[in-house]
Backbone as JSON, one array per atom type, in Angstrom:
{
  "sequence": "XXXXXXXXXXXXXXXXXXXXXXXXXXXXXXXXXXXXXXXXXXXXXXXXXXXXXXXXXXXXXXXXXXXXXXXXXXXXXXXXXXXXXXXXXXXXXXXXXXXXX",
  "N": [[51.62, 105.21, 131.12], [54.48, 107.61, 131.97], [57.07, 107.8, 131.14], [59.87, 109.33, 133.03], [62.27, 111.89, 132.75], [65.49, 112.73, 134.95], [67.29, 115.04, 135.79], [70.46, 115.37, 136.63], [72.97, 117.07, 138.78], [76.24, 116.97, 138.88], [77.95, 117.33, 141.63], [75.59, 116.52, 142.79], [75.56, 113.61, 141.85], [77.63, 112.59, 143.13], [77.47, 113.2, 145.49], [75.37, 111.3, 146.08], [76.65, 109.09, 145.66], [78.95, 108.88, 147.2], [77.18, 108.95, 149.83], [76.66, 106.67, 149.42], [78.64, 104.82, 149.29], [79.91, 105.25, 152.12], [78.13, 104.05, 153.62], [77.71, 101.42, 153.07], [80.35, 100.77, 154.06], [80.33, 101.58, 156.45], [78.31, 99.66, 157.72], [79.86, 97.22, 157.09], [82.04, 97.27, 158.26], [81.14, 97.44, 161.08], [80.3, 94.64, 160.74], [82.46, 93.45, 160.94], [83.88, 93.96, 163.07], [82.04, 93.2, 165.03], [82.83, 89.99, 164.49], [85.52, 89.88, 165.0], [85.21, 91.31, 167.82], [83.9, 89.22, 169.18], [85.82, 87.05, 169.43], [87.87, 87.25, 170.39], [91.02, 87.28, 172.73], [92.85, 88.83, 175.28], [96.27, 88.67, 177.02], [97.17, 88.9, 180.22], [99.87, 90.59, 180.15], [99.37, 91.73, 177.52], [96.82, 93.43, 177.71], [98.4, 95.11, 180.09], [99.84, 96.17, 178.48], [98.42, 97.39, 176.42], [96.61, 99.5, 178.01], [97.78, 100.75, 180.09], [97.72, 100.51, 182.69], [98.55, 99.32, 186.22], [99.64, 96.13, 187.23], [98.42, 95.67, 189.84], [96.24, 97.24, 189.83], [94.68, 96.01, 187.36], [94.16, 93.22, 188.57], [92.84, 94.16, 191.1], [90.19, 95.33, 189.89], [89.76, 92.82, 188.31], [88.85, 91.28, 191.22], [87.06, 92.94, 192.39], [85.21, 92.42, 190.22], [85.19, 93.85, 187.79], [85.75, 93.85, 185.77], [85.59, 91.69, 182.71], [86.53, 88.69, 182.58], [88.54, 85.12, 181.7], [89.37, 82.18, 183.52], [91.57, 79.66, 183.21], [93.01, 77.82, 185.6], [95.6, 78.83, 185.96], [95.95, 80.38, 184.05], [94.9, 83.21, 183.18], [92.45, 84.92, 180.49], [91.5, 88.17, 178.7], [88.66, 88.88, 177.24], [88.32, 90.93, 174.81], [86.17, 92.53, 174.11], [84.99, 92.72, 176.74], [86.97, 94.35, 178.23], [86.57, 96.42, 176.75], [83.88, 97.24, 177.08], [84.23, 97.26, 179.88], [85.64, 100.31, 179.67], [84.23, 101.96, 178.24], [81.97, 102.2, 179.73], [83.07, 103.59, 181.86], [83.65, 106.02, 180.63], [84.29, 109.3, 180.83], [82.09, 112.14, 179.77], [82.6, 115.08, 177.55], [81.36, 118.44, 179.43], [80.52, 117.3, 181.79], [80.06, 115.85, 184.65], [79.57, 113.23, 185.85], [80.24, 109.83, 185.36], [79.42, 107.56, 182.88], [76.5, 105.37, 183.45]],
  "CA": [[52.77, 105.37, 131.97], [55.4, 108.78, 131.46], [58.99, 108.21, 130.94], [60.53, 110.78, 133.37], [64.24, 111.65, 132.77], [66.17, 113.28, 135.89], [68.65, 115.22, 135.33], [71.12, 115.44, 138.13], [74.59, 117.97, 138.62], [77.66, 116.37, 139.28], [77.6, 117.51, 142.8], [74.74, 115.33, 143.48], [75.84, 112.41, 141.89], [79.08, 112.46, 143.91], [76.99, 113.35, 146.98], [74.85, 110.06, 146.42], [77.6, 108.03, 145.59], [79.79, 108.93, 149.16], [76.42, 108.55, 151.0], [76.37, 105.04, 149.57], [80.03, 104.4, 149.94], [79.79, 105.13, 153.24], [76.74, 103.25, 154.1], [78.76, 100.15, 152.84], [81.64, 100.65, 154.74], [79.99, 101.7, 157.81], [77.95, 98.2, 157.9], [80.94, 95.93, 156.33], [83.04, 97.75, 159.6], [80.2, 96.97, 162.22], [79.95, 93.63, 160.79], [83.73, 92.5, 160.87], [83.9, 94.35, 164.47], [81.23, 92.13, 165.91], [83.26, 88.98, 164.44], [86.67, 90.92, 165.8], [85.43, 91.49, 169.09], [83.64, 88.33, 169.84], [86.32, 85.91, 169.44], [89.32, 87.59, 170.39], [91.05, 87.67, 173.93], [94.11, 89.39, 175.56], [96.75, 87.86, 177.79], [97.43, 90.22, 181.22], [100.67, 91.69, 179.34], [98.61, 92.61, 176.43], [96.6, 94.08, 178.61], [98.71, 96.21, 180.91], [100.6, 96.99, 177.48], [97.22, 98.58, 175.66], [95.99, 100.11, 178.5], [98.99, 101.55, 180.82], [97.01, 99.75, 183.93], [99.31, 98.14, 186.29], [99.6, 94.81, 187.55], [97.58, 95.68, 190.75], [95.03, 97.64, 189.28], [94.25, 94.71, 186.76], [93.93, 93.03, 189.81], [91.96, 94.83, 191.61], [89.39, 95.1, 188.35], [89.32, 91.26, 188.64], [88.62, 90.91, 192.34], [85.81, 93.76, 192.22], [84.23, 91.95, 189.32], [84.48, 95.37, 187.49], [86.28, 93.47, 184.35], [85.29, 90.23, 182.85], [87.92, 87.15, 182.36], [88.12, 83.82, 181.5], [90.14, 81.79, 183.98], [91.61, 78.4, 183.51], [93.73, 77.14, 185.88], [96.31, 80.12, 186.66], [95.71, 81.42, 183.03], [93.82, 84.26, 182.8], [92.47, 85.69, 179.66], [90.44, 88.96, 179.05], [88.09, 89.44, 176.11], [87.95, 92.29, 174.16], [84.64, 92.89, 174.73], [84.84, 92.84, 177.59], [87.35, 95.67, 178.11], [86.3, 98.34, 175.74], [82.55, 97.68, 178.06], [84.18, 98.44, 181.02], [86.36, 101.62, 179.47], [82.64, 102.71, 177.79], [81.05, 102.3, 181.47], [83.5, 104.2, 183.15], [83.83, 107.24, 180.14], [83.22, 110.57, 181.21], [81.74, 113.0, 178.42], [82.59, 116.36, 177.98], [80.68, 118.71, 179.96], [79.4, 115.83, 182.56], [80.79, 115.61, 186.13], [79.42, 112.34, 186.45], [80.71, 108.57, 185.02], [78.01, 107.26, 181.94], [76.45, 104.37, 183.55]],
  "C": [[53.75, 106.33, 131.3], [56.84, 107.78, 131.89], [59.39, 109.93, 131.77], [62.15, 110.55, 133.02], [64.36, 112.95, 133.86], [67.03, 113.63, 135.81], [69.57, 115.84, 136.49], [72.87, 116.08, 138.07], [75.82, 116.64, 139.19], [78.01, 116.29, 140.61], [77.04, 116.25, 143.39], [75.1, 114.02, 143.26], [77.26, 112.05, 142.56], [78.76, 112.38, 145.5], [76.26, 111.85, 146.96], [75.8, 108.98, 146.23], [78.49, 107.69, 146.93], [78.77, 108.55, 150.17], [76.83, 107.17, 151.14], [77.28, 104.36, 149.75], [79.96, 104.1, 151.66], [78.95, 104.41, 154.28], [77.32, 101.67, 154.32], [79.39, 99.77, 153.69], [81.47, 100.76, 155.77], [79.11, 99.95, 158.21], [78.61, 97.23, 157.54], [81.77, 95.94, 158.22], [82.07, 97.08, 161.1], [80.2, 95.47, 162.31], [80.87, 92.56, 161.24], [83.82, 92.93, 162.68], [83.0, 93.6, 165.6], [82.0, 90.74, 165.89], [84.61, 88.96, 165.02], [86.57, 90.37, 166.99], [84.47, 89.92, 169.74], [84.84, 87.34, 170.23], [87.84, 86.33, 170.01], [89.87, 87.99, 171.78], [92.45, 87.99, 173.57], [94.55, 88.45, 176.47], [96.82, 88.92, 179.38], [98.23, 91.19, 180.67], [99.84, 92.17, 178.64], [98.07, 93.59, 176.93], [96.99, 95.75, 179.11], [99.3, 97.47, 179.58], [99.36, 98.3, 176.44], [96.45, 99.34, 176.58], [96.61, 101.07, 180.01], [98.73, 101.1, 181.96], [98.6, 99.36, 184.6], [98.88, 97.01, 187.18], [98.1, 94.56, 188.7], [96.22, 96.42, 190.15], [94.11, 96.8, 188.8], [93.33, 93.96, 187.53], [92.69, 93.2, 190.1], [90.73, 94.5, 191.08], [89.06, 93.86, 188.78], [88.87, 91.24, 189.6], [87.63, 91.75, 192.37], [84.94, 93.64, 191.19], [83.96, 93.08, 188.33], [84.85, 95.06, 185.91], [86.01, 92.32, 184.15], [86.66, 89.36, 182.25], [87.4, 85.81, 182.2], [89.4, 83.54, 182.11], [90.5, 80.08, 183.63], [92.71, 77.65, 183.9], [94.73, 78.52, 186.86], [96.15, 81.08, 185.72], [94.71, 82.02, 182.94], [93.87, 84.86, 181.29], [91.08, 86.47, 179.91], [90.26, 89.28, 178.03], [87.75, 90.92, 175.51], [87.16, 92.97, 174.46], [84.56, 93.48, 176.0], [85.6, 94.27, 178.23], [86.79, 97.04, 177.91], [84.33, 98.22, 176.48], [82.96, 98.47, 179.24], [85.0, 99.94, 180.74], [84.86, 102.39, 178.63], [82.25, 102.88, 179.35], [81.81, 103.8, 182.17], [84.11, 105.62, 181.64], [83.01, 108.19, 180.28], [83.18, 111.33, 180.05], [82.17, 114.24, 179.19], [81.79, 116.83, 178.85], [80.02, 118.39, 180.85], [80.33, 116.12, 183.65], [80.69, 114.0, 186.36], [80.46, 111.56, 185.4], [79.14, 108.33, 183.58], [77.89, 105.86, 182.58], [75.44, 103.4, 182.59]]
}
C-alpha cells in the first residue's frame, strides 16, 4: 500500500471548505424551514398585513377554496404552508405568459 501526499493551493482549500459550509447551512436551513412552516399559522390581520390582500380578497381565496384554513368556530387561522403554496401556484416566471401550475 503507497502513502500518497496531496498537495493542495490555498484557493482550493477555501473552495472546499465554502462548498462544505454551504452544504451545512443549506440542509440545517431546509431542515428548520420544514419545522417553521409546519407548525406555524397566521391570524387574518397577519395575513392582510404580510401580504397587502384585502379583507375581501382573503375572502374570496377562502370561498373559492384557492387558500387553505383552519376554522374553529368564527376563528380562522391560515398556515404558512399553506400560503407561500398558493403564492408558488399562482407565480409567474420571467419570460412566461402563463401562471406555473
Amino acid at each position: 500500500m503507497e502513502n500518497k501526499l496531496t498537495i493542495i493551493s490555498e484557493g482550493q482549500i477555501e473552495d472546499i471548505l465554502k462548498k462544505t459550509i454551504d452544504k451545512a447551512v443549506k440542509d440545517s436551513y431546509s431542515d428548520l424551514e420544514k419545522i417553521i412552516l409546519s407548525n406555524q399559522y397566521y391570524t387574518k390581520e397577519e395575513v392582510l398585513k404580510m401580504t397587502g390582500w384585502s379583507e375581501r380578497t382573503l375572502q374570496n381565496l377562502r370561498d373559492t377554496k384557492q387558500i387553505t384554513y383552519s376554522q374553529h368556530g368564527r376563528k380562522i387561522l391560515y398556515p404558512v404552508k399553506g400560503i407561500l403554496e398558493f403564492l408558488d401556484r399562482n407565480t409567474v416566471t420571467p419570460n412566461s405568459n402563463s401562471v406555473k401550475k
